[in-house]
Backbone as XML, in Angstrom:
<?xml version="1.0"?>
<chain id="A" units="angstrom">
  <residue number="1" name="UNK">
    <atom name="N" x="20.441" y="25.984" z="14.456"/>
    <atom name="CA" x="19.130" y="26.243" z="13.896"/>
    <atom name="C" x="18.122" y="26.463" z="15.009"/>
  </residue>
  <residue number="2" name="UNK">
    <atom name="N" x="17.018" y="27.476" z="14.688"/>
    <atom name="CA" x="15.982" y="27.732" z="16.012"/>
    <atom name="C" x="15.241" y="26.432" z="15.761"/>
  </residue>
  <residue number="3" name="UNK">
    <atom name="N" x="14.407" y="26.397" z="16.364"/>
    <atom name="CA" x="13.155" y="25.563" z="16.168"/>
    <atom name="C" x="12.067" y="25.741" z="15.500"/>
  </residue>
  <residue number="4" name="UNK">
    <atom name="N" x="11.959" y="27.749" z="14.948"/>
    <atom name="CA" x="10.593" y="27.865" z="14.359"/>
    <atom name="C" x="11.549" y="27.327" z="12.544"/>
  </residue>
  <residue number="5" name="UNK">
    <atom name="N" x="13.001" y="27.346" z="12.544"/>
    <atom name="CA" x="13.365" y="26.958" z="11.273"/>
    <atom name="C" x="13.417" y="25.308" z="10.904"/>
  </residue>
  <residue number="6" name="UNK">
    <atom name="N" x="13.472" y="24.403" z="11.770"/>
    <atom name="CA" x="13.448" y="23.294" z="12.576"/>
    <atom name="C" x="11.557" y="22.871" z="11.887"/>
  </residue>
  <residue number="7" name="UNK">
    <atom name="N" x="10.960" y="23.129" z="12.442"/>
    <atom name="CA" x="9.345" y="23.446" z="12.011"/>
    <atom name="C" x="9.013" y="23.457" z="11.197"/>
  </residue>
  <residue number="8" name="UNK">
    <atom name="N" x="9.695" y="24.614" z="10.114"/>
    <atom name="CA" x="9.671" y="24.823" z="8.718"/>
    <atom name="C" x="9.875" y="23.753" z="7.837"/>
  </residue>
  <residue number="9" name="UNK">
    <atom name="N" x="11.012" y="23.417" z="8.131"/>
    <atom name="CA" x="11.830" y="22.156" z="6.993"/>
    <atom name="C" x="10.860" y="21.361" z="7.286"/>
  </residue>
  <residue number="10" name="UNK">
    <atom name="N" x="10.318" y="20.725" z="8.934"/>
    <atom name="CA" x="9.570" y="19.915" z="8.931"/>
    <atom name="C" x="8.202" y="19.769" z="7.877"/>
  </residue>
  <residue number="11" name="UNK">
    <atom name="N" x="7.249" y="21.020" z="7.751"/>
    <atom name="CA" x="6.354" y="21.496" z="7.231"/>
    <atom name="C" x="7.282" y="21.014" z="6.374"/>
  </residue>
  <residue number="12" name="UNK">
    <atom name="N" x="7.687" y="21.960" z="5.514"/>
    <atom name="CA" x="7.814" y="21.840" z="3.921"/>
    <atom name="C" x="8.292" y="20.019" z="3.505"/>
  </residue>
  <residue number="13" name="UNK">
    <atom name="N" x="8.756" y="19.110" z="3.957"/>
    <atom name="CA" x="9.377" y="18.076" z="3.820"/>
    <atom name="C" x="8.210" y="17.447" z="3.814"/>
  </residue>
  <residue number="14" name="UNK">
    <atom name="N" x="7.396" y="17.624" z="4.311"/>
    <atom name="CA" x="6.084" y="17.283" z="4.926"/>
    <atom name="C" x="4.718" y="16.893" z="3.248"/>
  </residue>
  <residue number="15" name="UNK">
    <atom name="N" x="5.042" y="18.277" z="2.885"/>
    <atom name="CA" x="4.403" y="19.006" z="2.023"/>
    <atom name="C" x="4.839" y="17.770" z="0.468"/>
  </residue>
  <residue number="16" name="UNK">
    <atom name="N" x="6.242" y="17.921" z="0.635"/>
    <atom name="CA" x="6.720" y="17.401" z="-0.678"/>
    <atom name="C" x="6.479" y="16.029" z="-0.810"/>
  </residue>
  <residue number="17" name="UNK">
    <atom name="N" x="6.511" y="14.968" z="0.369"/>
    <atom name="CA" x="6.399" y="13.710" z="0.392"/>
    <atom name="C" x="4.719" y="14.020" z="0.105"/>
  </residue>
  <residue number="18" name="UNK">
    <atom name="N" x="3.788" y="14.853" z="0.334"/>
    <atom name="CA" x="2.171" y="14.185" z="0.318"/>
    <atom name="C" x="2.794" y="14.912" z="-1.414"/>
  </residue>
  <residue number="19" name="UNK">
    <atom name="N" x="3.154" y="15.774" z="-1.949"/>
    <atom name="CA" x="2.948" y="16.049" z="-3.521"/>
    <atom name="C" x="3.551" y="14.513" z="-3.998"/>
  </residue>
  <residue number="20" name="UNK">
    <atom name="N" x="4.705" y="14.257" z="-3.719"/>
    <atom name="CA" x="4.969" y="12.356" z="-4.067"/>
    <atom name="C" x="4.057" y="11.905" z="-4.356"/>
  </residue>
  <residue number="21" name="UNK">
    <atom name="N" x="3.060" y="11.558" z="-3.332"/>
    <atom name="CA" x="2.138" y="10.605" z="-3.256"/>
    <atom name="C" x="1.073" y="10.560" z="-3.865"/>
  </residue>
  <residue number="22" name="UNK">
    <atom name="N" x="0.928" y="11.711" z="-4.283"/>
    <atom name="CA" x="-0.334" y="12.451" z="-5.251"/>
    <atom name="C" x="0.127" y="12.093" z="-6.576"/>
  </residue>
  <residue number="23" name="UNK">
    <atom name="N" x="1.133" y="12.301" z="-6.596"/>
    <atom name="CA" x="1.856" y="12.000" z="-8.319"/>
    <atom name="C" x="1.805" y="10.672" z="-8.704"/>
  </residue>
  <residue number="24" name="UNK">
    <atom name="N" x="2.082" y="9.671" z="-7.460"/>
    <atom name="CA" x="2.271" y="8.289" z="-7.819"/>
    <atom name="C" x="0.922" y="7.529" z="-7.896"/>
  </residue>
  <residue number="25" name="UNK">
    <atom name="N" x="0.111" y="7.895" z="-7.458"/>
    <atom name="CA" x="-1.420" y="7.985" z="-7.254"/>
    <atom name="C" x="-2.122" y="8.185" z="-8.791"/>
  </residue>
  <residue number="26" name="UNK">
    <atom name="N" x="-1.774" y="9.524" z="-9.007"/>
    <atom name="CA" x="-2.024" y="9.938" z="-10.542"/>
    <atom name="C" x="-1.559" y="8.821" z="-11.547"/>
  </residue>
  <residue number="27" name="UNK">
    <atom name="N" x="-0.052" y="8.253" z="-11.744"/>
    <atom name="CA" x="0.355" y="7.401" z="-11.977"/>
    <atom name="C" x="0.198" y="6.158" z="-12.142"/>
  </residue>
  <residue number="28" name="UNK">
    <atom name="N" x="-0.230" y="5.893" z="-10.957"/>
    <atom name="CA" x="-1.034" y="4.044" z="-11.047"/>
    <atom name="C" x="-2.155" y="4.441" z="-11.631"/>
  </residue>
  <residue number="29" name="UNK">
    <atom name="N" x="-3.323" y="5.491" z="-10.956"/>
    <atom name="CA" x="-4.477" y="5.517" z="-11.833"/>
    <atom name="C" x="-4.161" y="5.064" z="-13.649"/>
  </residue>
  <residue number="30" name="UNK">
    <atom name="N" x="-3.277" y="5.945" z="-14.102"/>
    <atom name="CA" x="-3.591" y="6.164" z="-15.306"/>
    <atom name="C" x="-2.688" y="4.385" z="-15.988"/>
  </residue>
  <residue number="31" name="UNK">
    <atom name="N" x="-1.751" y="3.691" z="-15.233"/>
    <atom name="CA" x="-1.254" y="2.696" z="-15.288"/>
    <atom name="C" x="-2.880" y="1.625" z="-15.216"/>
  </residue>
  <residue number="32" name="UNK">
    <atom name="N" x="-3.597" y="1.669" z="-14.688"/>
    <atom name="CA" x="-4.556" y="1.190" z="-14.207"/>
    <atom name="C" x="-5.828" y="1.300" z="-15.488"/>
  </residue>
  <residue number="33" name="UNK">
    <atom name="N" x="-5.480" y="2.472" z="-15.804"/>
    <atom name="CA" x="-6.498" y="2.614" z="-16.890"/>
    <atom name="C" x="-5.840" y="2.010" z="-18.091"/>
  </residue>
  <residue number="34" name="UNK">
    <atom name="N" x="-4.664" y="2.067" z="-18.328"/>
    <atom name="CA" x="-3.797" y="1.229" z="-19.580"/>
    <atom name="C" x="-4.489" y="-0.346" z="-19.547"/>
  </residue>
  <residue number="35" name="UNK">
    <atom name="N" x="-4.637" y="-0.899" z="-18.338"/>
    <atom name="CA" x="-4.643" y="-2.490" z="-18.480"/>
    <atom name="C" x="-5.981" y="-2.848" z="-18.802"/>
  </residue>
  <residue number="36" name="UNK">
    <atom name="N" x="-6.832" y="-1.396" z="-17.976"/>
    <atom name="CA" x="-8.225" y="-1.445" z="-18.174"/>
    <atom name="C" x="-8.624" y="-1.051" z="-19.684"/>
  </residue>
  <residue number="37" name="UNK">
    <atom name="N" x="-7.960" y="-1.246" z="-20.520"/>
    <atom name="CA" x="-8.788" y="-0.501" z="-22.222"/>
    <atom name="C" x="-7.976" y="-2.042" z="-23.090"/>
  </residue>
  <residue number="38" name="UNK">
    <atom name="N" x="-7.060" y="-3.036" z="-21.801"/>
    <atom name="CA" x="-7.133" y="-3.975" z="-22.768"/>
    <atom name="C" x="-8.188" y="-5.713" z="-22.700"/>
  </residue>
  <residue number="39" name="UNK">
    <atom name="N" x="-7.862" y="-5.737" z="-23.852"/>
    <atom name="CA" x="-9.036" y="-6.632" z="-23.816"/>
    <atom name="C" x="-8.853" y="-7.577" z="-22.478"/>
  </residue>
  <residue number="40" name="UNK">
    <atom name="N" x="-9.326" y="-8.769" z="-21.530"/>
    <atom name="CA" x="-9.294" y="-9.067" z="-21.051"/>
    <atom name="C" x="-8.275" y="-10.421" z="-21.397"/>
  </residue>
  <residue number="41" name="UNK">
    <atom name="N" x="-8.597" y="-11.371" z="-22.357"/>
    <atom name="CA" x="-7.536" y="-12.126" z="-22.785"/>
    <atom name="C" x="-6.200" y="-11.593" z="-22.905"/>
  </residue>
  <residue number="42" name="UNK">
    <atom name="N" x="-6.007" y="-9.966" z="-23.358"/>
    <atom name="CA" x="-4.422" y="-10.036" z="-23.822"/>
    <atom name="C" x="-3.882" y="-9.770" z="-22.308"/>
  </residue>
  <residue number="43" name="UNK">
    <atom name="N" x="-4.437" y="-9.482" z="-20.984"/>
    <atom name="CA" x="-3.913" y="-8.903" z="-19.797"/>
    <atom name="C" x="-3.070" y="-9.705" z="-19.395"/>
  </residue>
  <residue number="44" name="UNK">
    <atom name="N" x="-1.884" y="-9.407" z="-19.117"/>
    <atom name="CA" x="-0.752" y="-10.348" z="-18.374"/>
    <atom name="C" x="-1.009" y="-9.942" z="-16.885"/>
  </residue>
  <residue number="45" name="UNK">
    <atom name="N" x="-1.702" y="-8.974" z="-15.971"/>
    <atom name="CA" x="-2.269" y="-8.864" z="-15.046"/>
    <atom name="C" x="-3.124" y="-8.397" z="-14.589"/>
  </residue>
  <residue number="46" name="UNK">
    <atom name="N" x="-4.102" y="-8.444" z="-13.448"/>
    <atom name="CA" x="-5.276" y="-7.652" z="-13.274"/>
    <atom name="C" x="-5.145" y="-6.164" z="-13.120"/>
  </residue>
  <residue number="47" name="UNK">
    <atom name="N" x="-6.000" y="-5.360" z="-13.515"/>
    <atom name="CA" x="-5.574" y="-3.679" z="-13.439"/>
    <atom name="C" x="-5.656" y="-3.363" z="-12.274"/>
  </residue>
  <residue number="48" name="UNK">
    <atom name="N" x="-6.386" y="-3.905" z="-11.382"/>
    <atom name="CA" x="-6.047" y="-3.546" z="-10.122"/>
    <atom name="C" x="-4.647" y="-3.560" z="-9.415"/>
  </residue>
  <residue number="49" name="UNK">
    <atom name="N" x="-4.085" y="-4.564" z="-9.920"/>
    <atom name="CA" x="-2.603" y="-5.253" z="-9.187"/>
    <atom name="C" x="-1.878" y="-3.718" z="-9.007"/>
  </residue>
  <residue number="50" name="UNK">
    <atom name="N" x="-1.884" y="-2.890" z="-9.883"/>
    <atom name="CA" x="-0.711" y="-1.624" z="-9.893"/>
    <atom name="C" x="-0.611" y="-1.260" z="-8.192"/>
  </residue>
  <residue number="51" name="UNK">
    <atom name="N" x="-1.998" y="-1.446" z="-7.545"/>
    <atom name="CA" x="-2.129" y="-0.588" z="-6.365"/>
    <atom name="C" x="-1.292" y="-1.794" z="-5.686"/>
  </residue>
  <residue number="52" name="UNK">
    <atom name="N" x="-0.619" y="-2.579" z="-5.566"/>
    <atom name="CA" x="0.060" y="-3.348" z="-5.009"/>
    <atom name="C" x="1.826" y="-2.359" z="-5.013"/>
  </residue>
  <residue number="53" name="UNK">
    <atom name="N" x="1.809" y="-1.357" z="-6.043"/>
    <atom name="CA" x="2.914" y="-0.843" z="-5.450"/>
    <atom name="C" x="2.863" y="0.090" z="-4.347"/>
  </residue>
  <residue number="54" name="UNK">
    <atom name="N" x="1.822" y="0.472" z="-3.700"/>
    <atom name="CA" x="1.967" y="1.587" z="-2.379"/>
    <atom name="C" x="2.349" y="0.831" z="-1.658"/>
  </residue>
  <residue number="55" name="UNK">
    <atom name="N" x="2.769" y="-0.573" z="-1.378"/>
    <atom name="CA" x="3.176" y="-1.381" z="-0.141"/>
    <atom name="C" x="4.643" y="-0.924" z="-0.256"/>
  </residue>
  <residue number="56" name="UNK">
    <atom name="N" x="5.487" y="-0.505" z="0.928"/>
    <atom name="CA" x="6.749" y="0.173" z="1.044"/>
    <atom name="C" x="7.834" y="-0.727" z="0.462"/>
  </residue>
  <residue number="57" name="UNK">
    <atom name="N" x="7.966" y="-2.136" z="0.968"/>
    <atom name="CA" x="9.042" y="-2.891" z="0.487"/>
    <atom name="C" x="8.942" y="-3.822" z="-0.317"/>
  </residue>
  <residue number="58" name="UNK">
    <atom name="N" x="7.339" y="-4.215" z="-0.713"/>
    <atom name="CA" x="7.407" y="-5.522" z="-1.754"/>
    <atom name="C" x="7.366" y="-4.162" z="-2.911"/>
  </residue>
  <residue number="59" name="UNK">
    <atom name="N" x="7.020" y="-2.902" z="-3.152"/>
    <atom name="CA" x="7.008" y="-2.325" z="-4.105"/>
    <atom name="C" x="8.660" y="-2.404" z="-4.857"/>
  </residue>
  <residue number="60" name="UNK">
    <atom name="N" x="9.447" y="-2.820" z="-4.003"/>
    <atom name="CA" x="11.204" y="-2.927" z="-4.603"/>
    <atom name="C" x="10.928" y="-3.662" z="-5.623"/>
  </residue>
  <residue number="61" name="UNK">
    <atom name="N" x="10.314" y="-5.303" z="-5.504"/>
    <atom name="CA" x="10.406" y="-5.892" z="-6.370"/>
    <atom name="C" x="9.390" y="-5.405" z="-7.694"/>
  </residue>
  <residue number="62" name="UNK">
    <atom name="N" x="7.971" y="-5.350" z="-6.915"/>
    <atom name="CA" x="6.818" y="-5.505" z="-7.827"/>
    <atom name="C" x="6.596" y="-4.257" z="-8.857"/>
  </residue>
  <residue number="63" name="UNK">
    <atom name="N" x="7.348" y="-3.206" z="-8.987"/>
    <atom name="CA" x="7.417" y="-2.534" z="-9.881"/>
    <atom name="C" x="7.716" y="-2.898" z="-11.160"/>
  </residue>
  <residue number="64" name="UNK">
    <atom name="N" x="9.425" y="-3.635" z="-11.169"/>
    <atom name="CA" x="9.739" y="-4.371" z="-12.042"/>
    <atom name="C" x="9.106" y="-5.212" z="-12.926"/>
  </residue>
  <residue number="65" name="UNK">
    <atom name="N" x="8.309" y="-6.322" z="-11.630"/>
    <atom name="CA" x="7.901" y="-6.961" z="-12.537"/>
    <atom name="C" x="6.070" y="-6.626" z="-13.215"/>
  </residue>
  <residue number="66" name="UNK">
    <atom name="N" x="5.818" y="-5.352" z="-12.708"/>
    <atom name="CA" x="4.708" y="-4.808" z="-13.512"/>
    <atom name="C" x="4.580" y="-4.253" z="-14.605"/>
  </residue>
  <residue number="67" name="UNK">
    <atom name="N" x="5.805" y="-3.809" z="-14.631"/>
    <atom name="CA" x="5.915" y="-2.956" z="-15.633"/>
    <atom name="C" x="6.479" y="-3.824" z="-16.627"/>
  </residue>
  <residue number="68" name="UNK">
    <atom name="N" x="6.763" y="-5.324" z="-16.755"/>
    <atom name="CA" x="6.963" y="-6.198" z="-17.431"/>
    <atom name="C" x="5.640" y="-6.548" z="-17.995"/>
  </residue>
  <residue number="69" name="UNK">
    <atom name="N" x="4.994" y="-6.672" z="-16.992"/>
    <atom name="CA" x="3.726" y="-7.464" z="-17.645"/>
    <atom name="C" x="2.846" y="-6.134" z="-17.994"/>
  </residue>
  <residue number="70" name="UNK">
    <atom name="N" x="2.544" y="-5.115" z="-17.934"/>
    <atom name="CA" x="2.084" y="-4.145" z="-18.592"/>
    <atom name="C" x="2.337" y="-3.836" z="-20.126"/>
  </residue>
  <residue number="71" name="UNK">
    <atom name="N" x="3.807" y="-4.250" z="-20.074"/>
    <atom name="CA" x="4.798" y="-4.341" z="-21.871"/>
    <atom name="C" x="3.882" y="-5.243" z="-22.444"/>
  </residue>
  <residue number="72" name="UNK">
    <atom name="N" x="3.836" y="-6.463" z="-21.416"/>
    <atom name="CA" x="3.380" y="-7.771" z="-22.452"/>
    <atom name="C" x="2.198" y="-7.567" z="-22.711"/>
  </residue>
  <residue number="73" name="UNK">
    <atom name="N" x="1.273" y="-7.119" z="-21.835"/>
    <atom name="CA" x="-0.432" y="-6.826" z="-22.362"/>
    <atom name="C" x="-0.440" y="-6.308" z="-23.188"/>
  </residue>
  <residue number="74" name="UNK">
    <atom name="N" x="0.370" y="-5.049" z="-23.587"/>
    <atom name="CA" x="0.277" y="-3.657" z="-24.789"/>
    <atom name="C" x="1.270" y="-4.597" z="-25.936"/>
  </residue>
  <residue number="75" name="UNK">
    <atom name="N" x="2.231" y="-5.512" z="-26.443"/>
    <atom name="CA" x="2.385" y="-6.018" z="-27.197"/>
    <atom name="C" x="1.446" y="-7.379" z="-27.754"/>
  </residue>
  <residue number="76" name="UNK">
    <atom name="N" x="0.701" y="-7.630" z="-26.843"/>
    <atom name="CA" x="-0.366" y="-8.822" z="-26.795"/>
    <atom name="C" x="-1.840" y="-8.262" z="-27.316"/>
  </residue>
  <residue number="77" name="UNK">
    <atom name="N" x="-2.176" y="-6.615" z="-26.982"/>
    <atom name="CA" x="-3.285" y="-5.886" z="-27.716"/>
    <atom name="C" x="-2.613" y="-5.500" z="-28.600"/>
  </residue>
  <residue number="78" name="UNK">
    <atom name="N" x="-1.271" y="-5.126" z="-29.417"/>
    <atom name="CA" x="-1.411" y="-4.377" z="-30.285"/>
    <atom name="C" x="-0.851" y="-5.472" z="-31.771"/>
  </residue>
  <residue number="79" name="UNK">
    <atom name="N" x="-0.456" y="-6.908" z="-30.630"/>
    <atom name="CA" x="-0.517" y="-7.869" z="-32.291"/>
    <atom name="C" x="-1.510" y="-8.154" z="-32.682"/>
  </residue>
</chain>
């Protein structure tokens, strides 16, 4: 491979990880706005917490268990 093709992949690889990040971004926002439209008693966590998944390796665990307690807020507003 030359280097201006070398460059390229770099660029484009480049490109796709910042579209990632934009998506997951979009994502928590709107995760963020879910916790935010519930009442404050039914929240099993603060709406802020989502942004706790951009951290690289506690995000392994803390996805899981957000998306647990996101279930429980939306079954806790909608009994």
């Amino acid at each position: 491979m030359t280097s201006e093709m070398l460059d390229g992949i770099r660029v484009l690889a480049l490109f796709l990880i910042l579209i990632g990040i934009v998506i997951e971004i979009v994502f928590l926002r709107a995760l963020q706005n879910v916790l935010e439209r519930c009442a404050p008693p039914n929240r099993a966590m603060s709406p802020g917490h989502v942004w706790l998944t951009l951290i690289p390796v506690f995000s392994l665990f803390w996805q899981f268990l957000m998306i647990s307690r996101i279930a429980e807020s939306l079954r806790r507003e909608f009994a």
